[in-house]
MDAnalysis code that builds the backbone (N, CA, C; Angstrom):
import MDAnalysis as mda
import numpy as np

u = mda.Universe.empty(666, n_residues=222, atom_resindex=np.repeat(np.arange(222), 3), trajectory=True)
u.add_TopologyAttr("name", ["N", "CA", "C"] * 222)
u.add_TopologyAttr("resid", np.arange(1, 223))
u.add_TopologyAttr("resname", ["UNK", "UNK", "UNK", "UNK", "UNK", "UNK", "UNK", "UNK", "UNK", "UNK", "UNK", "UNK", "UNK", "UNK", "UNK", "UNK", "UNK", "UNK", "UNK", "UNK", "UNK", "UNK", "UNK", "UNK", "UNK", "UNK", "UNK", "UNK", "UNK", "UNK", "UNK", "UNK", "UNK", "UNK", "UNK", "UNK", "UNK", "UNK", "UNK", "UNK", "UNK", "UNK", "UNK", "UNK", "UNK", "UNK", "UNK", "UNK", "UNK", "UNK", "UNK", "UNK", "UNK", "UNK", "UNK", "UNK", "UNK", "UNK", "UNK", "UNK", "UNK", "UNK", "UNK", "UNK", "UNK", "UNK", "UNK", "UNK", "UNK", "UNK", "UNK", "UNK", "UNK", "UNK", "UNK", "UNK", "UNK", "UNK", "UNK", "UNK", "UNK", "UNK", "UNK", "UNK", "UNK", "UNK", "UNK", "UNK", "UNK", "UNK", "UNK", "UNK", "UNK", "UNK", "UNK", "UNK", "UNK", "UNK", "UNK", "UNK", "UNK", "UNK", "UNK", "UNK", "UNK", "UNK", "UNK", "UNK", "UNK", "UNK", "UNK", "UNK", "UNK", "UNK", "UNK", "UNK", "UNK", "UNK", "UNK", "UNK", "UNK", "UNK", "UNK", "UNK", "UNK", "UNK", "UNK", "UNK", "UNK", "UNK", "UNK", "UNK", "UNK", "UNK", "UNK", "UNK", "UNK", "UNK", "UNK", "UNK", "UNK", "UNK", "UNK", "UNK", "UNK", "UNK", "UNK", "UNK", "UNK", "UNK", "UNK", "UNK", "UNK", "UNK", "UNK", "UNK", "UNK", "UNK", "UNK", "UNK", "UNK", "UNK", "UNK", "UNK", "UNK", "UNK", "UNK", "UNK", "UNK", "UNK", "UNK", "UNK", "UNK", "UNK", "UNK", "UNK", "UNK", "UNK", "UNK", "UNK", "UNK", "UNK", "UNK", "UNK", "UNK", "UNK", "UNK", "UNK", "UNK", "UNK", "UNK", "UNK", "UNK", "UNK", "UNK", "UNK", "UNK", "UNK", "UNK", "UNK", "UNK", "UNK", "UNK", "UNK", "UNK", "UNK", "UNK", "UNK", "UNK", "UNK", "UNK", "UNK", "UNK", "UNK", "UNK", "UNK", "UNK", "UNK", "UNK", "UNK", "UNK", "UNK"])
u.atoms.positions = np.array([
    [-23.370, 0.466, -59.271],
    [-22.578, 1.535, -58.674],
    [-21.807, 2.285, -59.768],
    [-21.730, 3.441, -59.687],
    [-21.259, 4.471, -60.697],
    [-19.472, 4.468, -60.404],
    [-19.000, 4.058, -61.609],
    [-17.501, 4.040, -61.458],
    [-17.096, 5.224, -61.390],
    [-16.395, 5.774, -60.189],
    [-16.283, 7.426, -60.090],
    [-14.570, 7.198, -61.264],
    [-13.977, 6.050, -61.517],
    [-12.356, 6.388, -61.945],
    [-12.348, 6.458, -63.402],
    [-13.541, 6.379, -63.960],
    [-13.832, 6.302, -65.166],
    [-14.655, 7.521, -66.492],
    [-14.195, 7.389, -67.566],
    [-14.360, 8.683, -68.551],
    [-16.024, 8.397, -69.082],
    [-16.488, 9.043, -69.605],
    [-17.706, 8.129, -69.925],
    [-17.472, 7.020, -71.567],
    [-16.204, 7.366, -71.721],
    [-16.343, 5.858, -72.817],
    [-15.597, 5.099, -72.137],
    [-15.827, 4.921, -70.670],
    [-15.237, 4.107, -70.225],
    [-13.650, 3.869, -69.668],
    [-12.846, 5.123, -70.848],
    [-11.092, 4.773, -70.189],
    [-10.867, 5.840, -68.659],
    [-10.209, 4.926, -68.562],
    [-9.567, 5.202, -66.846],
    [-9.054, 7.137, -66.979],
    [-9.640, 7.655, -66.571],
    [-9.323, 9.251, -65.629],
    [-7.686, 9.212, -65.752],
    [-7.375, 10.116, -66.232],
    [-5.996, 10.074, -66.246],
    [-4.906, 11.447, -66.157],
    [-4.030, 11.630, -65.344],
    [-3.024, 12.737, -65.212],
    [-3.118, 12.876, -66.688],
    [-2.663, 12.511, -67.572],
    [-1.794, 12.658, -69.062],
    [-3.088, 13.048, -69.929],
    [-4.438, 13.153, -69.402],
    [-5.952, 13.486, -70.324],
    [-5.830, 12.827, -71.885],
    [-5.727, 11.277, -71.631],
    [-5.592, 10.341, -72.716],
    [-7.048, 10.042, -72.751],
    [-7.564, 9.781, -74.014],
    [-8.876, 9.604, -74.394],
    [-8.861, 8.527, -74.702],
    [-8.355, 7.676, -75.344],
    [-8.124, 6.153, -75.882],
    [-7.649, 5.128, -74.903],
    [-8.279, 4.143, -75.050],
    [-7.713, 2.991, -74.542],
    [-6.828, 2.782, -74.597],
    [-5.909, 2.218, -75.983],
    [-4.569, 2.134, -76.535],
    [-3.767, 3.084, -75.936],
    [-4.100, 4.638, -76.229],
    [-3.118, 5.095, -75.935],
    [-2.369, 5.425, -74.563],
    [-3.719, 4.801, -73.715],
    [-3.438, 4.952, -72.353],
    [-3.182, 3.652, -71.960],
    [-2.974, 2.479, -72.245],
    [-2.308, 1.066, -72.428],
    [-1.057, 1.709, -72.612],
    [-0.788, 2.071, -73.985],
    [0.477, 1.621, -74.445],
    [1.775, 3.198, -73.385],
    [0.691, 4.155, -72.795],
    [1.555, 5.058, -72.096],
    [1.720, 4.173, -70.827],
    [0.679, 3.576, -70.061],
    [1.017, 2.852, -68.449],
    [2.359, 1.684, -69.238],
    [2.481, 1.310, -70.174],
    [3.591, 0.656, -70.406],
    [4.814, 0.515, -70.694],
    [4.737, 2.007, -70.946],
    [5.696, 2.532, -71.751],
    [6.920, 3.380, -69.747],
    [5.763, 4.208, -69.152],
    [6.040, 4.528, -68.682],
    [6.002, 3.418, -66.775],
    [5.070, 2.766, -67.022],
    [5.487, 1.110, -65.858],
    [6.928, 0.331, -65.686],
    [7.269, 0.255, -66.978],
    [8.432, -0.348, -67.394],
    [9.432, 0.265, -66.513],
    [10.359, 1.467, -66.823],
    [11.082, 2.144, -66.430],
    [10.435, 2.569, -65.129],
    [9.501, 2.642, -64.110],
    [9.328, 2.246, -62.981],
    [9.610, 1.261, -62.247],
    [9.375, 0.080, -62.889],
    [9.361, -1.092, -62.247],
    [10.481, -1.199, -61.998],
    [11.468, -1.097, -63.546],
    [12.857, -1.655, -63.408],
    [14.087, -0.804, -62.050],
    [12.965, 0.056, -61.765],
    [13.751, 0.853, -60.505],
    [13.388, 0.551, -59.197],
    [12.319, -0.167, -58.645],
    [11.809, -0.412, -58.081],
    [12.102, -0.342, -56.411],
    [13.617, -1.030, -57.048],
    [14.221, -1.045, -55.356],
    [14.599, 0.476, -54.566],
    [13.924, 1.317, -55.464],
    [14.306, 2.791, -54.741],
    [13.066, 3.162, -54.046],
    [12.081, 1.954, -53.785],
    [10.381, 2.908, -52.809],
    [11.202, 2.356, -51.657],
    [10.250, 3.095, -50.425],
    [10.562, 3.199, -49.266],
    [10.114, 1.724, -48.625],
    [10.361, 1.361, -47.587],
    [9.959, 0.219, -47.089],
    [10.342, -1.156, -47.051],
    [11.240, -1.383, -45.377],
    [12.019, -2.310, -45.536],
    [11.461, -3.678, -45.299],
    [10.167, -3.736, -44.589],
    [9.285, -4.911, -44.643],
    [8.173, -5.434, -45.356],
    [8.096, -6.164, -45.886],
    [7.452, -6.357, -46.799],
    [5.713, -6.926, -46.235],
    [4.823, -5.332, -46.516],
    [3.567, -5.424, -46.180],
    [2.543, -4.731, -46.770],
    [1.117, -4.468, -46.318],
    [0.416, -3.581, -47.294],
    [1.039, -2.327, -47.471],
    [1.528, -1.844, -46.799],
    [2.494, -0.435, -46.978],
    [3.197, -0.162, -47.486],
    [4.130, -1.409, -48.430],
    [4.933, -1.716, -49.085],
    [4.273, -1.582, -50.485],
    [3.235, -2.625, -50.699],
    [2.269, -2.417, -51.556],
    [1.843, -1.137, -52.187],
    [1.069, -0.426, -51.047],
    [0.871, 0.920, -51.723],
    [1.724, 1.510, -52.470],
    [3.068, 1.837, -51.705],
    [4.085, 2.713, -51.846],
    [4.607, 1.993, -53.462],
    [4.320, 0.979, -53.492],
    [5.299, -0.035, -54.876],
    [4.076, 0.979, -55.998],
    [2.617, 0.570, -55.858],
    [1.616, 1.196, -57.180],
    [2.391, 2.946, -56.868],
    [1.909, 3.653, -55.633],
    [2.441, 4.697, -56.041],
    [3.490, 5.077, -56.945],
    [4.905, 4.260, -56.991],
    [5.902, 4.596, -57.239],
    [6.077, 4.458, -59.084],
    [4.989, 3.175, -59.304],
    [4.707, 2.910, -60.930],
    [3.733, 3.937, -61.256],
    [2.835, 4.539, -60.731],
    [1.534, 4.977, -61.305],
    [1.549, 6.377, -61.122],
    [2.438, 7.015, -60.267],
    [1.962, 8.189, -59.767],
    [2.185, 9.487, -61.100],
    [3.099, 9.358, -61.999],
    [2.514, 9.872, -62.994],
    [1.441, 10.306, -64.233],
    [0.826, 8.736, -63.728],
    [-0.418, 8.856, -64.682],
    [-1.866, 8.664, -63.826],
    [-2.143, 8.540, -62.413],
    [-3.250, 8.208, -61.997],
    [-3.561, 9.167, -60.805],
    [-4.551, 9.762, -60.458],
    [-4.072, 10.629, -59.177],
    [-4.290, 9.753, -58.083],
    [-4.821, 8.498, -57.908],
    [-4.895, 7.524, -57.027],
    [-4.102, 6.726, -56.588],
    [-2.963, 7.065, -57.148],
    [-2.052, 6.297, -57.624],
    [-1.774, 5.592, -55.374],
    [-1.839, 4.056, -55.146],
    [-0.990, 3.868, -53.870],
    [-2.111, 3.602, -53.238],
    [-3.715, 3.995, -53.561],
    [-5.174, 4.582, -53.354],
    [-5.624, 3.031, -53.327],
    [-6.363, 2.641, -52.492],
    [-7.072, 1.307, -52.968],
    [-8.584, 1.715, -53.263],
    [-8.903, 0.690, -54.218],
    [-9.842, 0.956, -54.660],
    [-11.120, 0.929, -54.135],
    [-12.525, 1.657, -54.190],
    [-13.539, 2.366, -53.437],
    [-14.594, 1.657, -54.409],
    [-14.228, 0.541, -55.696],
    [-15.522, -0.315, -56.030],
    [-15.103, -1.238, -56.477],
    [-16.744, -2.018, -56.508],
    [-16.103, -3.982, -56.830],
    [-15.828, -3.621, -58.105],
    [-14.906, -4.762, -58.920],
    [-14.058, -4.978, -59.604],
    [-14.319, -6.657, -60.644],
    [-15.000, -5.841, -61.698],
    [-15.380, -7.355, -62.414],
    [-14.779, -7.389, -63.885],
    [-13.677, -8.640, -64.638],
    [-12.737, -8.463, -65.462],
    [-13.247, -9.558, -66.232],
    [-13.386, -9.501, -67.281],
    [-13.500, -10.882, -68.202],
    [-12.145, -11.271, -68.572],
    [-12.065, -12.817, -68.084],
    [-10.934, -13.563, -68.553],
    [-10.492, -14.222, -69.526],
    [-9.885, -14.159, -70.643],
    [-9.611, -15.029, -71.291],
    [-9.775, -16.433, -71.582],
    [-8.755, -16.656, -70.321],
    [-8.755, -18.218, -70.086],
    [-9.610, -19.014, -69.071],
    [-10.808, -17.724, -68.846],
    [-11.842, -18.530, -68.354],
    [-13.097, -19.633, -68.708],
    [-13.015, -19.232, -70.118],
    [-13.158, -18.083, -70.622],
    [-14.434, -16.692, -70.509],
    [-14.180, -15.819, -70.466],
    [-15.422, -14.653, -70.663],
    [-15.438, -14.268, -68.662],
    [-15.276, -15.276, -68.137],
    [-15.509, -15.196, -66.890],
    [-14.861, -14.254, -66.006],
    [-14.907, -13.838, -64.513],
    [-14.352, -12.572, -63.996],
    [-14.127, -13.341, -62.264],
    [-12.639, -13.312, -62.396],
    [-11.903, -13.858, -61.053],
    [-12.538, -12.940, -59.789],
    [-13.726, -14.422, -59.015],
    [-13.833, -13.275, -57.948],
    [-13.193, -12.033, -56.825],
    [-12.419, -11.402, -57.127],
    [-11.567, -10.098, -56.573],
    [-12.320, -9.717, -55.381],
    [-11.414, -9.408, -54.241],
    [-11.769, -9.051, -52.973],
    [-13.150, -8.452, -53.174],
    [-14.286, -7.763, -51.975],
    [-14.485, -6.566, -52.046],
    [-13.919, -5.890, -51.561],
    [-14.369, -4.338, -51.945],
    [-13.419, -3.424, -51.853],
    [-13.747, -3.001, -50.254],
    [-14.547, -3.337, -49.646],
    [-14.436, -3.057, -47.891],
    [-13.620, -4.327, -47.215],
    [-13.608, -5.208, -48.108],
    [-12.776, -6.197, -47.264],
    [-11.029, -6.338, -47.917],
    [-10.341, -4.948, -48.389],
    [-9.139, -5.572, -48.856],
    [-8.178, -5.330, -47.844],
    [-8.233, -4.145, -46.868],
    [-7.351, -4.401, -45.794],
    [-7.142, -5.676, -45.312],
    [-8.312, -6.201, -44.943],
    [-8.364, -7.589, -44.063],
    [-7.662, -8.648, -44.991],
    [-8.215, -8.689, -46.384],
    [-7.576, -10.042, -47.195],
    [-6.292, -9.514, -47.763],
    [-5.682, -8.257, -47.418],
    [-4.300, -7.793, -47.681],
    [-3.104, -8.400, -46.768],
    [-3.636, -7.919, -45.494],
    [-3.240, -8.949, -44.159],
    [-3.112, -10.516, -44.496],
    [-4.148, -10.883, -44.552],
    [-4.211, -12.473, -44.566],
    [-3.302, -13.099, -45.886],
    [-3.158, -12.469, -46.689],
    [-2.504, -13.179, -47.713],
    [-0.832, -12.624, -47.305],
    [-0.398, -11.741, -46.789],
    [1.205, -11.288, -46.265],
    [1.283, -12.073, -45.618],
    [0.527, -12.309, -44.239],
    [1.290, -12.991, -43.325],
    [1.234, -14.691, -43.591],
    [0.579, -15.022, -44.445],
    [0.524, -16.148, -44.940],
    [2.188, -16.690, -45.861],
    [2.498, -15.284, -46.505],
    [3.868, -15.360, -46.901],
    [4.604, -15.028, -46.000],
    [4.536, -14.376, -45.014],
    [5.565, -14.685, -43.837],
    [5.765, -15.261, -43.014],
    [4.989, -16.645, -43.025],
    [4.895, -17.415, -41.926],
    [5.468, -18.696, -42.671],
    [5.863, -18.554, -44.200],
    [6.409, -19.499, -44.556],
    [7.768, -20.179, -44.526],
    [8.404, -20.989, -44.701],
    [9.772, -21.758, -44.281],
    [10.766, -21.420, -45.269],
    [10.742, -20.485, -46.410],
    [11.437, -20.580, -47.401],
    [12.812, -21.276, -47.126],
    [13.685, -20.691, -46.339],
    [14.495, -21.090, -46.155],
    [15.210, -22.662, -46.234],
    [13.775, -23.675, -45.941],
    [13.876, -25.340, -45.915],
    [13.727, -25.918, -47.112],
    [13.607, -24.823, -48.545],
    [12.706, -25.219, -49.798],
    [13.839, -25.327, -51.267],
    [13.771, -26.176, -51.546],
    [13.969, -26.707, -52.589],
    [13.653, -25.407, -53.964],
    [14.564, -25.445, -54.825],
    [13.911, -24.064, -55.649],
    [12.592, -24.431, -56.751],
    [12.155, -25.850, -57.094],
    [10.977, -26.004, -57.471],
    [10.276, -25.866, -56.109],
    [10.577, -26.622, -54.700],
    [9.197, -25.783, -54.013],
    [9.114, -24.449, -53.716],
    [9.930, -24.039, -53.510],
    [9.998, -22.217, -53.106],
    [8.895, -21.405, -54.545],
    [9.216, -22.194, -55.353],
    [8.501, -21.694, -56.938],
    [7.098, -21.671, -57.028],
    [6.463, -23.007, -56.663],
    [5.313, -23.597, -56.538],
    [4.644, -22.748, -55.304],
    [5.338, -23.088, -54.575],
    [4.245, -22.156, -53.074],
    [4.525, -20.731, -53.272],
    [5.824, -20.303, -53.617],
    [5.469, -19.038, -54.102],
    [4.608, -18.199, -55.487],
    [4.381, -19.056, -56.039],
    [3.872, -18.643, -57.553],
    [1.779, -18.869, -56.709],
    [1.736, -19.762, -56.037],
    [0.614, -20.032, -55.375],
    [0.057, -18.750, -53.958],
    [1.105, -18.320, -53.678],
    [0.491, -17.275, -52.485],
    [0.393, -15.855, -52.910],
    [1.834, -15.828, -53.763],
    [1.258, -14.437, -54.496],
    [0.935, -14.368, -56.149],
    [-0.180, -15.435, -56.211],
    [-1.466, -15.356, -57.072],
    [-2.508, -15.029, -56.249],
    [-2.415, -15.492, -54.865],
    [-3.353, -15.326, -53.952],
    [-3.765, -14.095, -53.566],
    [-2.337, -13.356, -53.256],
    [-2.324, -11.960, -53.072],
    [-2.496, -10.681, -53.857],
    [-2.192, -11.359, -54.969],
    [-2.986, -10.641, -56.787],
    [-4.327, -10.454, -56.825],
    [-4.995, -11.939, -56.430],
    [-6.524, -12.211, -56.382],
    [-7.580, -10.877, -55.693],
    [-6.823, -10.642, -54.508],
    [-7.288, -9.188, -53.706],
    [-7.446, -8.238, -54.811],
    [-6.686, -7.984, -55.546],
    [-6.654, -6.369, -56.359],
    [-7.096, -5.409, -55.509],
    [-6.349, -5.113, -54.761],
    [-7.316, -3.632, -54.416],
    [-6.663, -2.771, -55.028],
    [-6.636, -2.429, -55.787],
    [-6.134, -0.902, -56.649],
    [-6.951, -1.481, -57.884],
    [-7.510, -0.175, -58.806],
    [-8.496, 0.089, -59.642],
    [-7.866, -0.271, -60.832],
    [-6.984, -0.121, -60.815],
    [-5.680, -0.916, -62.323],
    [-4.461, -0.657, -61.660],
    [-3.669, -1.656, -62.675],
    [-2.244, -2.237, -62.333],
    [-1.640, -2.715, -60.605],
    [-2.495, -3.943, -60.779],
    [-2.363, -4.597, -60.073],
    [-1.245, -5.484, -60.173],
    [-0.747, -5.920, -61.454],
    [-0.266, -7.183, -62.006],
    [1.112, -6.735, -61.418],
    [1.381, -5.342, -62.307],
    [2.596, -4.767, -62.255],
    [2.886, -4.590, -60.947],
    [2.040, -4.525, -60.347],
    [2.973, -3.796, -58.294],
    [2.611, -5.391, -57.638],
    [1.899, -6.093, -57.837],
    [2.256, -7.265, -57.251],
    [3.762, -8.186, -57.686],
    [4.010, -8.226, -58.882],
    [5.095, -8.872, -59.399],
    [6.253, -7.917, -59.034],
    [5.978, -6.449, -58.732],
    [7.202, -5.798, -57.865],
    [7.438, -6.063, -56.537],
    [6.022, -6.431, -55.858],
    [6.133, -6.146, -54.565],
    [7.135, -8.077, -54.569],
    [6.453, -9.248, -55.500],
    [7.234, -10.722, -55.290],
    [8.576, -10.109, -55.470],
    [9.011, -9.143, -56.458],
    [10.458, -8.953, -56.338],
    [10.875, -8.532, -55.683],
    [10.425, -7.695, -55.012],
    [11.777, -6.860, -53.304],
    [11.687, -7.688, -52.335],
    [10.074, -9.273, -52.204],
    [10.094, -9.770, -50.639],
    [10.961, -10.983, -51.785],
    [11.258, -11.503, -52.520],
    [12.000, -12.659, -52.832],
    [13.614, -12.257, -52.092],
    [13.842, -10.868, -53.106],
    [15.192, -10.274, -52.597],
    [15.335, -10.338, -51.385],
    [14.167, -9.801, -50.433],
    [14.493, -9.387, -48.983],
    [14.805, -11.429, -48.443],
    [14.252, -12.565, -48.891],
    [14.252, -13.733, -48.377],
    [15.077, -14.840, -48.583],
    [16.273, -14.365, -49.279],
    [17.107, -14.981, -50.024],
    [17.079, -16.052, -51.656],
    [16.220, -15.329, -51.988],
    [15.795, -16.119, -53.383],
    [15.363, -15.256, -54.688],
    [16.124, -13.941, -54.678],
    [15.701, -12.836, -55.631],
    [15.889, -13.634, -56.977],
    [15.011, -12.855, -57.689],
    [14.490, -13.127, -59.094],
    [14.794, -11.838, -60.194],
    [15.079, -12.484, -60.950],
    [14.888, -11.746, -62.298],
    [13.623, -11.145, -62.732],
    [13.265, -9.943, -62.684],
    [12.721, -9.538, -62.831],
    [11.920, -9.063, -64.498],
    [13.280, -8.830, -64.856],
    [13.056, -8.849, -66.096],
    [11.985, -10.285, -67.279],
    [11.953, -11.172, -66.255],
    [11.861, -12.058, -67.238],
    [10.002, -11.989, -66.684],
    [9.175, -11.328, -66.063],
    [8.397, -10.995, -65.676],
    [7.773, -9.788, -66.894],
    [8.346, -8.606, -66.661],
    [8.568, -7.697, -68.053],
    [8.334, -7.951, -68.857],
    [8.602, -9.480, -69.526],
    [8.848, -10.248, -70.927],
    [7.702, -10.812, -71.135],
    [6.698, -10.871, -70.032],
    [5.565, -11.768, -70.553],
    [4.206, -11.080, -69.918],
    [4.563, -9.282, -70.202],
    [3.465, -8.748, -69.686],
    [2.538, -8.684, -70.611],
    [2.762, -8.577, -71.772],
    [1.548, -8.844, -72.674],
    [1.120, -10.078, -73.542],
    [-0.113, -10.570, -73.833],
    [-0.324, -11.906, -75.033],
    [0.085, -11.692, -76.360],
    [0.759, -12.707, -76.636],
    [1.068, -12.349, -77.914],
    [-0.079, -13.211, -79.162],
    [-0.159, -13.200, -80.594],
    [-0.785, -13.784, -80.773],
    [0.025, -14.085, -81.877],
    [-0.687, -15.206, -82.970],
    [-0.920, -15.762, -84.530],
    [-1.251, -14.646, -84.963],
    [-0.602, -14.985, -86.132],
    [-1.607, -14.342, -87.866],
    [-2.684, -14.167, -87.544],
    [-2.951, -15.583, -87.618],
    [-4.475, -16.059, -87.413],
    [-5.337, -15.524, -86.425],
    [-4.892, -14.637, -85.563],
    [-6.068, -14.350, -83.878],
    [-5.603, -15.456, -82.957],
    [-5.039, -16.750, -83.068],
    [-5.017, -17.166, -82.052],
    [-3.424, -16.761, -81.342],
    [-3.501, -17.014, -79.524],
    [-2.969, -17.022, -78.584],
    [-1.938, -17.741, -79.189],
    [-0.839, -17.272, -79.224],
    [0.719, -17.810, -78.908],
    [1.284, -17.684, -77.620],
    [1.507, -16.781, -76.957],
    [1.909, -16.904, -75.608],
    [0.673, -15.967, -74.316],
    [0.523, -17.334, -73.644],
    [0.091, -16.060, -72.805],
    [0.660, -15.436, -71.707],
    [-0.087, -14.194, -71.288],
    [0.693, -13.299, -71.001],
    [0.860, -13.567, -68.779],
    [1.783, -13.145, -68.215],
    [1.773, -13.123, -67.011],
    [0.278, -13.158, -65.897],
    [-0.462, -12.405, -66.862],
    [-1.922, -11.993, -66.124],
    [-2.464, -12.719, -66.148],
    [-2.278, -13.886, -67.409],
    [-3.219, -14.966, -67.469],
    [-2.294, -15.985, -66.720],
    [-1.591, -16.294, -66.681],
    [-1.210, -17.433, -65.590],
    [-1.664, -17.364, -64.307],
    [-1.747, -15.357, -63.894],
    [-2.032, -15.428, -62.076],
    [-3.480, -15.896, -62.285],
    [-4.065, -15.561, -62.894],
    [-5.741, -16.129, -62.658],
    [-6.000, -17.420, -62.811],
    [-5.256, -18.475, -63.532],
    [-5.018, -19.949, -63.639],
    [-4.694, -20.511, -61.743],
    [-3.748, -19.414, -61.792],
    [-3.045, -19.805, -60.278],
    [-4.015, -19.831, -59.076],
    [-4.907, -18.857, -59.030],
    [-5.507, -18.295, -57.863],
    [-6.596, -18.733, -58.238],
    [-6.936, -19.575, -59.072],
    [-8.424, -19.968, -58.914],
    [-8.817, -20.896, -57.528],
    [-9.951, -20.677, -57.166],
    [-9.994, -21.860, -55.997],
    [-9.754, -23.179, -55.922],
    [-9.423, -24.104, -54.966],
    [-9.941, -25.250, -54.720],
    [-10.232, -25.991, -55.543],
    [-11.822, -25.809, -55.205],
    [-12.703, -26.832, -56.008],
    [-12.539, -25.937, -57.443],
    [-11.669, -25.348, -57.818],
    [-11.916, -24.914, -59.358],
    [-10.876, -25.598, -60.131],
    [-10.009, -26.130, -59.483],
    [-8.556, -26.619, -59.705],
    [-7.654, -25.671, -60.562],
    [-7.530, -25.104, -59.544],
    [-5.894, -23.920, -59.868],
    [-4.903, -24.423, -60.935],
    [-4.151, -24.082, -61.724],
    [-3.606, -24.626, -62.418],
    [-1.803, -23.837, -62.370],
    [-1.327, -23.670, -60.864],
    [0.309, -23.163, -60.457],
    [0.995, -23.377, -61.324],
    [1.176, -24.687, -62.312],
    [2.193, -24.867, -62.910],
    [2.509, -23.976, -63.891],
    [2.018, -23.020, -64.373],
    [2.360, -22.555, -65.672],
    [2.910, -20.824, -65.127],
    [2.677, -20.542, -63.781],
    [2.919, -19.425, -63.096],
    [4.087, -19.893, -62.148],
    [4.093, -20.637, -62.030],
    [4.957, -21.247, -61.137],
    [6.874, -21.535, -62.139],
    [6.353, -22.083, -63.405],
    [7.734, -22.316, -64.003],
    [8.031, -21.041, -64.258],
    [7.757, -19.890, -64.023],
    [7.981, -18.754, -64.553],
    [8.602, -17.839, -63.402],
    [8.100, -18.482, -62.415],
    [8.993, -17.783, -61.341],
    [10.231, -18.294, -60.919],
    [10.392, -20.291, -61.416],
    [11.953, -21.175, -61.314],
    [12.254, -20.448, -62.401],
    [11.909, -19.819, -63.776],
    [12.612, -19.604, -64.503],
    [13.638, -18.534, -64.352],
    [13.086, -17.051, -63.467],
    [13.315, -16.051, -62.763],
    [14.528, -16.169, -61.979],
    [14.191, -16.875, -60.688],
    [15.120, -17.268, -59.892],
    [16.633, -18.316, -60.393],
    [16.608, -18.760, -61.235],
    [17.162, -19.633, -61.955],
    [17.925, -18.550, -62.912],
    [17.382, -17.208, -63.510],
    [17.778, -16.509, -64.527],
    [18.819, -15.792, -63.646],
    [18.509, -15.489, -62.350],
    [19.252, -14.625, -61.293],
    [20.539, -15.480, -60.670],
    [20.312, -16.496, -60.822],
    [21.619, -17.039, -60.208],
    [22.882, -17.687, -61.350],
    [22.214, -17.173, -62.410],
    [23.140, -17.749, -63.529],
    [23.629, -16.023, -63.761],
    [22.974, -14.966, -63.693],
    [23.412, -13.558, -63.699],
    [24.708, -13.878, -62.875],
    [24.265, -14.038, -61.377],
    [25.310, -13.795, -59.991],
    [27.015, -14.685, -60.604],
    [26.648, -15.673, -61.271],
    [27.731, -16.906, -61.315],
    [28.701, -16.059, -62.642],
    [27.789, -15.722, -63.773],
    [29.060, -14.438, -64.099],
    [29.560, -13.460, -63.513],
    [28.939, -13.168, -63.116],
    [29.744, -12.130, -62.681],
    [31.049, -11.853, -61.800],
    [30.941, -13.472, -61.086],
    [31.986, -14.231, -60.410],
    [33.225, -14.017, -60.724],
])
């Protein structure tokens, strides 16, 4: 299938008519950032696919004309820490349906009864789940980790957000190798299946770290 969102060397169609990879990386980052960190100004007081949209619109709509748009083809990513491999991602006729199923799966949960390592764990586990969908053609990472920040806020367990921000990209060695990896690679650790054995913990301390960063904010400010 012919990627209609794409240049023919491949970089993503873009408001800003960036020709480079890099430079259209380092602009969605430059200009994501200072989106995100505003975040709590999109519309929408329940947290659902509508919420969703409106969150990518609100990061992207300067640089994508799709921006809020779900995406119209399958979606195949080589992983790192798969390695080489590509997290099976919704199809793109079925993301309404697995958009649904993964929300109300977070709203049917008990937060309220949870311990802040479990609130961490099942939350770092459902919305990896809800990442897994991607339906938008890029920046997924970024409006899912916005959309965990306004439903944490809306559930009594808001997070630091910032500390999300901090680990959007891999860093590396001298050498080429991986020193830290980056947020993206933990959700795909997270959301692997089952029988693949998911690996939450490393997405998971990152969201106690969050929530944990937010309540030591609140206690100064005291």
């Amino acid at each position: 299938m012919t990627d209609p969102y794409v240049l023919d060397n491949g970089v993503l169609k873009n408001k800003l008519n960036i020709t480079s990879y890099d430079a259209l990386r380092q602009a969605e980052a430059d200009i994501g950032f200072l989106k995100i960190i505003n975040v709590d100004s999109v519309d929408g007081d329940y947290p659902d696919e509508v919420l969703l949209q409106n969150i990518h619109r609100h990061i992207f709509e300067d640089i994508f004309d799709w921006a809020g748009e779900y995406r119209t083809v399958p979606l195949v990513k080589e992983e790192l820490v798969l390695p080489g491999y590509s997290i099976p991602y919704s199809d793109y006729q079925n993301i309404k349906s697995d958009l649904r199923k993964r929300i109300m799966d977070l709203n049917t949960c008990p937060w309220s009864n949870m311990s802040i390592e479990d609130i961490s764990t099942n939350f770092a586990r459902k919305i990896a789940l809800l990442w897994k969908v991607h339906p938008f053609r890029d920046g997924n990472t970024r409006t899912i980790l916005s959309f965990a920040f306004l439903y944490a806020k809306k559930h009594g367990f808001p997070f630091d957000i910032e500390v999300f921000t901090n680990e959007l990209n891999r860093e590396y060695h001298n050498n080429g190798r991986v020193s830290k990896y980056s947020i993206r690679d933990k959700f795909v650790l997270a959301c692997l299946d089952d029988k693949d054995y998911p690996e939450v913990e490393f997405l998971a301390s990152t969201f106690q770290k969050a929530i944990i960063s937010q309540k030591q904010e609140k206690n100064k400010s005291i």
